[in-house]
N, C-alpha and C positions, 0 to 999 in steps of 0.2 A: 649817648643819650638820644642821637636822632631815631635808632630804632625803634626804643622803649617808646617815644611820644607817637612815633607812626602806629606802633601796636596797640596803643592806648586810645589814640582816638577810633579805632574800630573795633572797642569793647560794646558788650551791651552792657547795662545796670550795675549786673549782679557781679560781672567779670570786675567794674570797674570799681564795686564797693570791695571787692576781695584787694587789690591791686591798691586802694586809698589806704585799708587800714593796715596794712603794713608797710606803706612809705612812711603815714603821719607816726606810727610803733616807732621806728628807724629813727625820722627827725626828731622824736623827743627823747629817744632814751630809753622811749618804755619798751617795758618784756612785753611777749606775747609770742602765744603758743597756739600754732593752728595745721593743722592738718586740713589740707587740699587734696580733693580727691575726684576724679572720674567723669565729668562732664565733657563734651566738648571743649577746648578752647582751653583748658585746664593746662596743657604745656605752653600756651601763649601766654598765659600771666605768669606762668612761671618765670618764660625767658625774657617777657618783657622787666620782671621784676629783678633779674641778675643781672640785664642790660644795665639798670637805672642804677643800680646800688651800684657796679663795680664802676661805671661813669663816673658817680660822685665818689670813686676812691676807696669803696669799702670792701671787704672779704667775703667773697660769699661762693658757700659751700653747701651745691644742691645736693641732696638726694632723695633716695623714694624707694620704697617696698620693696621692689622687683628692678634686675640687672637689667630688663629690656627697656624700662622707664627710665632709667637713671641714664640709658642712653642719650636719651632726647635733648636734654641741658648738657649747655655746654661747662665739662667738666665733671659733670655728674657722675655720681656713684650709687650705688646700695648703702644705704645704714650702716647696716651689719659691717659693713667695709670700712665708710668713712670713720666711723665712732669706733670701732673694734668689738662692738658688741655680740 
C-alpha cells in the first residue's frame, strides 16, 4: 500500500479524481465501467490502483488494447488474451 499512497500524493486533480472513483466503486460494491486512456501519468494510476487493490487482498487483472501497454502493469495482458476474446 506504501507505494499506492506515495504515487497518490503526486497526482494532480484529474489523476486523482480517476484513482477516487474506482477505489470508492471497489469499497461499496458498486460496478463501474471505465475506460482509461492516453494521457501522461495514465500507467501511474493504473499501477498505483493494482498496488492498492491487491494490498487490500483483492484480484486484479490489468489489461489494455495493445501487448506493448499491457507490458507496463505488472501482470498485464492484452484483452484479447486475458478474456479470450
Amino acid at each position: 500500500m506504501d507505494r499506492a499512497v506515495s504515487r497518490y500524493r503526486h497526482f494532480n486533480n484529474e489523476q486523482r479524481d480517476v484513482f477516487d472513483e474506482v477505489w470508492d466503486a471497489v469499497e461499496q460494491g458498486r460496478p463501474l465501467c471505465m475506460f482509461v486512456e492516453g494521457k501522461a501519468g495514465t500507467t501511474t494510476i493504473i499501477n498505483a490502483l493494482c498496488d492498492a487493490l491487491r494490498a487490500s487482498g483483492r484480484i486484479v487483472l490489468p489489461t489494455a488494447t495493445s501487448a506493448f501497454a499491457g507490458q507496463l502493469y505488472p501482470g498485464g495482458r492484452t484483452t484479447h488474451s486475458m478474456f479470450k476474446v
